[in-house]
N, C-alpha and C positions, 0 to 999 in steps of 0.2 A: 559302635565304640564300646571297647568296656571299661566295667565300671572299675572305679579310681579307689584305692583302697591307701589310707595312711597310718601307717604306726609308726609309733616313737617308744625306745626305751627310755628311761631317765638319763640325763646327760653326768656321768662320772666325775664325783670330786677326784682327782688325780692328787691326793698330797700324798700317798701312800701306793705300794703296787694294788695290783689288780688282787683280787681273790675271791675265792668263787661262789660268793654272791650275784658278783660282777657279772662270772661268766655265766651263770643260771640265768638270771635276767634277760643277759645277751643273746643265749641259744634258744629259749624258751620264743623271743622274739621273732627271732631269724626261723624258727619251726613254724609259726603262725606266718609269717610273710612267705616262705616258701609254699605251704598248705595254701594260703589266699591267691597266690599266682598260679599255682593247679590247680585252682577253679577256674582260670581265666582272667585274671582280676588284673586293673593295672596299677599293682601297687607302691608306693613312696615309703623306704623304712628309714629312718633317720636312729642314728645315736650318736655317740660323742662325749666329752669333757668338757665340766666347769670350771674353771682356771680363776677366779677370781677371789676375791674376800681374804678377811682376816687371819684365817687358818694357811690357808700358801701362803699371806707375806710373811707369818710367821715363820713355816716349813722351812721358805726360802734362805729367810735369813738365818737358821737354823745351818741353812748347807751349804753357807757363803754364798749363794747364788743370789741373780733376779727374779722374784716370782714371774718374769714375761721367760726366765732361763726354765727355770724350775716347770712352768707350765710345758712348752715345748718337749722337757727330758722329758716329765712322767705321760703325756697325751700321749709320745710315741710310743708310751709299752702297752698303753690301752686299746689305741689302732692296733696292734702288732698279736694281740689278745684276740681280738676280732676276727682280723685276716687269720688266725694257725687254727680257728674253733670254728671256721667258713661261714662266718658271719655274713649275709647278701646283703648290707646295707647300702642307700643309694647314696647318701651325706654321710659322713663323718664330723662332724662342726663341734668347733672350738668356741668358747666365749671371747676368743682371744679375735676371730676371726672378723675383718672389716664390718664386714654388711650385719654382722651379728648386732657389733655399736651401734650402727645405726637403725637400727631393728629396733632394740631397746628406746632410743632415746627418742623415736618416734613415737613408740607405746606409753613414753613420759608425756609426751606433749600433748597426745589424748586423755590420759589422765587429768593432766592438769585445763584444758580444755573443759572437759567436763565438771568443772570445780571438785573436784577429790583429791585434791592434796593442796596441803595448809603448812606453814613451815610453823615450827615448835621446838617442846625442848624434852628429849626423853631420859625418861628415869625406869630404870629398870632391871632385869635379870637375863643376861643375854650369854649363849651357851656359844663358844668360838668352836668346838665342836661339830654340832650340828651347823651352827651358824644362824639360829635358832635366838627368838625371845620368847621368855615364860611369866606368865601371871605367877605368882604368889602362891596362891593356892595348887599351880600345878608340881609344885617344886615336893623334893622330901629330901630328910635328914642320912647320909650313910649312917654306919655307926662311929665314927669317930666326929661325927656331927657339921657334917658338913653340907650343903646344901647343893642337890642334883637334880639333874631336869628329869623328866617321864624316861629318859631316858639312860640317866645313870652318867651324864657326862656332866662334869661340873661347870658351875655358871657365877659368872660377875656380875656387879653392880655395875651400870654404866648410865654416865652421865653426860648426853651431849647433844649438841644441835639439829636438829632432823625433821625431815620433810615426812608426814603424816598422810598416810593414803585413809582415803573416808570408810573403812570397812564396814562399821556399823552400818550404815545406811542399806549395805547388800545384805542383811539377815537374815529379809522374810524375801524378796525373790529370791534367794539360794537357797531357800527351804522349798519354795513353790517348785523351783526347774527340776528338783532334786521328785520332790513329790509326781512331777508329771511326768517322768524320765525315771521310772525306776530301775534300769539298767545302766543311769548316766555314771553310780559306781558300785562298781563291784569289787569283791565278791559282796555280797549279804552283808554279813556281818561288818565289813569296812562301813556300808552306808549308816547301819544303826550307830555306828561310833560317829561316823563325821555330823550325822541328823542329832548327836545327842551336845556336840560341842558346839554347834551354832545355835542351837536351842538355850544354850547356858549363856548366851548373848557373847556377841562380839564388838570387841574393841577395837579403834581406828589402829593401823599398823604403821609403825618405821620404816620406815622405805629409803632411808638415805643414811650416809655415815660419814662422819668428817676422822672420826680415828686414824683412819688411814687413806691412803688413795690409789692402792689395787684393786679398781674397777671400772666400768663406766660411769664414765663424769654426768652429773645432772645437767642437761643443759639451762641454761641459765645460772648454775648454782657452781660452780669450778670447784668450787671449792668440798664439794658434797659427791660422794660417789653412790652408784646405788646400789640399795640392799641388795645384797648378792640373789636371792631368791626371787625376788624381779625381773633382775637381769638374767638369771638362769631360763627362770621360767619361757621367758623371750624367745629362746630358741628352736621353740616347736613351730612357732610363725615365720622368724627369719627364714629357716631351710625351706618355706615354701611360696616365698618371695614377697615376707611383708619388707615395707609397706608399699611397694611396687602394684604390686597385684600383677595381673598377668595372667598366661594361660596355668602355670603351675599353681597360682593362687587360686582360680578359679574349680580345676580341678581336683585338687586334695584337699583344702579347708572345706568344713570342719575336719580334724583328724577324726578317724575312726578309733581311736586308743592310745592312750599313753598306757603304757605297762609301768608299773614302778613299787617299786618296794613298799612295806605296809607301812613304816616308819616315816614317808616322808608325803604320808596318804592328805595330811592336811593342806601342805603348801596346792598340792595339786586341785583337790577337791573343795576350796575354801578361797586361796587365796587367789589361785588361777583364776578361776572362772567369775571373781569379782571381779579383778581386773579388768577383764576381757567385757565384761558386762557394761564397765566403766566406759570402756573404748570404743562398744559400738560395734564386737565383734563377734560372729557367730561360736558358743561352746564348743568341744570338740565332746564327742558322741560319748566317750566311755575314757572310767580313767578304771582301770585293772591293778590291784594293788596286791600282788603277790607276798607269801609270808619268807619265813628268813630260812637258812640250813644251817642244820647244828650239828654237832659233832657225834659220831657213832654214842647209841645211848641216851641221846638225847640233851646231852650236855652245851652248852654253848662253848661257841669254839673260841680259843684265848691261846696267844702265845706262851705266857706264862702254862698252860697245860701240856701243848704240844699238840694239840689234837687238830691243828689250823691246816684248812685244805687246801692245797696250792693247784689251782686247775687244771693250768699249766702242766707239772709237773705228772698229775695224773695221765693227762693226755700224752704227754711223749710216750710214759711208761705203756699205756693199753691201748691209744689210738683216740682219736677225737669222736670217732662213731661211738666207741664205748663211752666214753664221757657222755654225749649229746642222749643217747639210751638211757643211761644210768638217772640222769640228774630227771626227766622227765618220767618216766615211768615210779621211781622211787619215791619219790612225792607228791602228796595230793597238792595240785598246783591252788593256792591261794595259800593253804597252810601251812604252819612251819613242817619241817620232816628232820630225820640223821640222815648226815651219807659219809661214809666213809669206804678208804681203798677196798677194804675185804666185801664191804655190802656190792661195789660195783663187779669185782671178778666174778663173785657167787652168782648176780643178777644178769650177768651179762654172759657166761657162761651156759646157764640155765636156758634163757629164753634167746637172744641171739643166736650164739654158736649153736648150740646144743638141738633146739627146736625148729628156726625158723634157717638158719646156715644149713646143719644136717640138712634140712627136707629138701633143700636147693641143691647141695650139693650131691648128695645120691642120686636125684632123679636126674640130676643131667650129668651122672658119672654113667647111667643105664642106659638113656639113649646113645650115650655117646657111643658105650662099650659094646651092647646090644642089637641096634638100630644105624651102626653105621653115621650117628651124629646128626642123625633128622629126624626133627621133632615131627611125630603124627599127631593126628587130629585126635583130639577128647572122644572118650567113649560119650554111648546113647544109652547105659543102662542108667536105671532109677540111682544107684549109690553113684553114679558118679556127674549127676544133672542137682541130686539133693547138695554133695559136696562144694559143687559151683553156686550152687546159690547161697548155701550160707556163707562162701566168700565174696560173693558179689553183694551183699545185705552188710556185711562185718565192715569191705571198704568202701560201698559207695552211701550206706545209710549210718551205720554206726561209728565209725569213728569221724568221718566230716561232720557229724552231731554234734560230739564231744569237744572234738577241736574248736568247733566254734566257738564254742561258751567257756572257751580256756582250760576245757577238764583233757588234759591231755593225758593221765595215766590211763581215765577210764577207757579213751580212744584205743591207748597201746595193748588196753585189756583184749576188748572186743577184737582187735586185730590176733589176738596171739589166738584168741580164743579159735580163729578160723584156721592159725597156723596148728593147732594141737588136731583139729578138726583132721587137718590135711596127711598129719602124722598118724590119727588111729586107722583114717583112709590105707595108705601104705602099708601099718600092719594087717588091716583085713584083708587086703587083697593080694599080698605077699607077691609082689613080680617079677623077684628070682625064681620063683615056684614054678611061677606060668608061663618064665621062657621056656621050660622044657615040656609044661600039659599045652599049652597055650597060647601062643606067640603074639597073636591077634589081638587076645582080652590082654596079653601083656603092654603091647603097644598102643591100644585104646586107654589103659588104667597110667601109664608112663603120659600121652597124650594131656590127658584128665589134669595130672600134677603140676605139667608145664602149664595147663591154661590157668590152672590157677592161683601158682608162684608168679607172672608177670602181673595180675594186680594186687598183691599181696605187698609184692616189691613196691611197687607204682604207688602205694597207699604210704608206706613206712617212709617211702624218701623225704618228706620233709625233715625228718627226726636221723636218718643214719643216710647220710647223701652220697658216701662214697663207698658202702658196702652195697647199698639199694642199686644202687649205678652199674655197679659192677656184674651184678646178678640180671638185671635187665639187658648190659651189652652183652653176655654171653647167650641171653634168647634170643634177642635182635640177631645174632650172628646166624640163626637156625633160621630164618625166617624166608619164606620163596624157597625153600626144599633144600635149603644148605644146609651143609653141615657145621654143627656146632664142634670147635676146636675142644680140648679135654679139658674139663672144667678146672677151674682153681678157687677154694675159699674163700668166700665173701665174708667171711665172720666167722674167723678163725677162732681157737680156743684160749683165753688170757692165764697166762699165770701169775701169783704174789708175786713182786718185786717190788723189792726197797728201797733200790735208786734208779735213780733214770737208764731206758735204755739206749 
């Protein structure tokens, strides 16, 4: 059998369109679950929308609408985001969704099982924003003196009735699993922040809201809906059939990674795994907390600038392979990065078209043109047994390295590096030269190229799935002594444009 592999992106607040955070998040994903399935793996990738809390019934009533309306409109543009960026997810899950309720209100009853929740009265700093509560000391002043979370979004006083989850209590084993598990989160630097805020001790948490009542209901408590971040949280188990259990329970828990943005690193690595801790339920392996993208320059991106990336828009204009290239290659994956349109045409131009498109594209415009369109067997001389090997070390050691451990630029490095390899190959041996001295070294060094553009191809497809595809069916078509049809561009050349095309 093989083995079962699960990730999870963070599940999308939808009060607002998708943007490309969103899609970062989401392809950076669906590149890892595609890569883990070309190893053989049998993996479960879950993402989705949180529909619930204070912020949508706000929105809602903002748009005339019901937040169960307002959930519904924006989820659809986040599936829709998914599906056009070829997202392989196996769930799509809504907060909204049956079995999701009941997920949650199971993981309630464990809690309270466990005596970790105690009804109270909370006083506090609470960010509708985030959705988010803040100590006192996390808060600061703007300059017109107003008081904003870590995170720059303003925050109220609130005062009301609420069901208390025991957090304290999980301090020092969530230091301990942290300690024994030092890849439970990454990157590095996420762990020293989250080891240094449990360390400053923890305070029991709200976990219930009577403000409003766009959520799941506490059982027993009608009247108390629950912290949205509970309930969200919920949904990495639901989609894999708590509290059923079952063969998919058995199979994919513990997840192998949540991926999530670094901003929302504590719910995941704090509050999650107390919970979970609470209920009796095994962690899941890794929580991955990637950094933000900001705007060419480095600036953070703001509508009021205008510098805001719409992913979307990018991809109709250049193609979703260029998108899916750009975003991962561009930045070192944990750290924040810029990307803007011009950085993607330059990058994608460059190393795409330019390096790895070209060297496909010639070499099987010569067999085609030269050879009658049948690919021959690789030469036996030394330059072209050194060439295959450094492509064979580049995709089958180097970059499955890289990818593993989330460093996905340095993977696309090492791969180009075989692609650039492939291209000084070509100009040494020059095999328009040699159809006329040659015919044989020309067909043997043509041979050499094709063997090793199909794992070149085969390596990048998780990252560029329908230019890689495309380049692999035109060798598949040579393949048992056929002839291959006259190639067409897998990774054509992009140009500026300012509105869609």
């Amino acid at each position: 059998m093989s083995q079962p592999y699960y990730l999870s992106t963070a599940i999308s607040y939808p009060n607002g369109a998708p943007h490309v955070g969103h899609a970062y998040e989401a392809i950076a994903a669906d590149v890892m679950a595609r890569f883990q399935r070309g190893l053989g793996k049998d993996v479960y990738f879950q993402t989705g929308t949180d529909e619930h809390g204070l912020k949508m019934a706000q929105t809602a009533r903002e748009q005339g609408l019901t937040p169960a309306e307002l959930g519904a409109k924006m989820s659809s543009m986040f599936k829709t985001m998914a599906d056009d960026l070829g997202i392989t997810y196996d769930r799509f899950i809504r907060t909204t969704d049956a079995d999701h309720h009941r997920a949650a209100q199971a993981l309630w009853k464990k809690l309270e099982e466990r005596g970790d929740l105690y009804l109270g009265r909370y006083e506090g700093w609470y960010s509708v924003r985030d959705e988010a509560f803040y100590n006192e000391d996390e808060l600061f002043k703007s300059a017109s003196g107003e008081k904003l979370s870590p995170h720059g979004t303003p925050v109220e006083w609130q005062v009301e009735e609420t069901w208390f989850f025991n957090l304290s209590a999980y301090q020092q084993p969530l230091l301990d699993h942290i300690a024994a598990n030092p890849d439970f989160i990454a990157p590095k630097s996420r762990r020293n922040e989250v080891v240094s805020f449990i360390e400053g001790g923890l305070r029991d948490l709200s976990v219930s809201r009577t403000s409003f009542d766009w959520g799941v209901p506490v059982p027993g408590s009608e009247d108390h809906v629950m912290y949205v971040w509970l309930d969200a949280l919920t949904n990495y188990i639901t989609g894999v059939g708590y509290p059923d259990g079952g063969e998919r329970w058995d199979k994919y828990w513990p997840a192998d990674c949540h991926l999530i943005g670094k901003d929302i690193i504590r719910f995941h690595a704090v509050y999650w795994p107390a919970f979970l801790m609470s209920a009796g339920i095994e962690l899941p392996r890794q929580v991955y907390a990637h950094g933000f993208l900001l705007g060419e320059g480095g600036v953070k991106m703001s509508k009021s600038l205008g510098n805001v990336v719409d992913p979307m828009a990018m991809a109709r204009r250049h193609g979703v392979d260029a998108l899916r290239y750009y975003l991962l290659r561009e930045v070192s994956f944990g750290q924040d990065g810029s990307v803007g349109e011009e950085g993607l045409v330059t990058r994608v131009n460059a190393e795409l078209a330019n390096s790895f498109g070209n060297l496909a594209q010639r070499t099987l415009s010569m067999i085609h043109k030269n050879l009658d369109g049948v690919i021959p067997a690789a030469g036996a001389e030394e330059a072209d047994a050194a060439l295959l090997e450094k492509v064979r070390v580049a995709c089958e050691e180097q970059l499955p390295s890289h990818f593993e451990g989330w460093s996905f630029e340095k993977g696309i490095e090492a791969w180009l590096q075989a692609v650039y390899a492939c291209n000084a190959y070509v100009d040494e041996m020059a095999p328009w030269a040699l159809r006329k001295t040659d015919p044989e070294r020309m067909a043997a060094v043509l041979g050499t190229l094709a063997a090793a553009i199909k794992p070149l191809a085969e390596a990048v497809l998780p990252v560029v799935p329908t230019g890689a595809q495309s380049v692999l069916d035109q060798l598949a078509a040579g393949e048992g002594g056929a002839p291959i049809a006259k190639p067409t561009p897998a990774f054509p050349r992009l140009e500026m444009k300012t509105e869609d095309a």
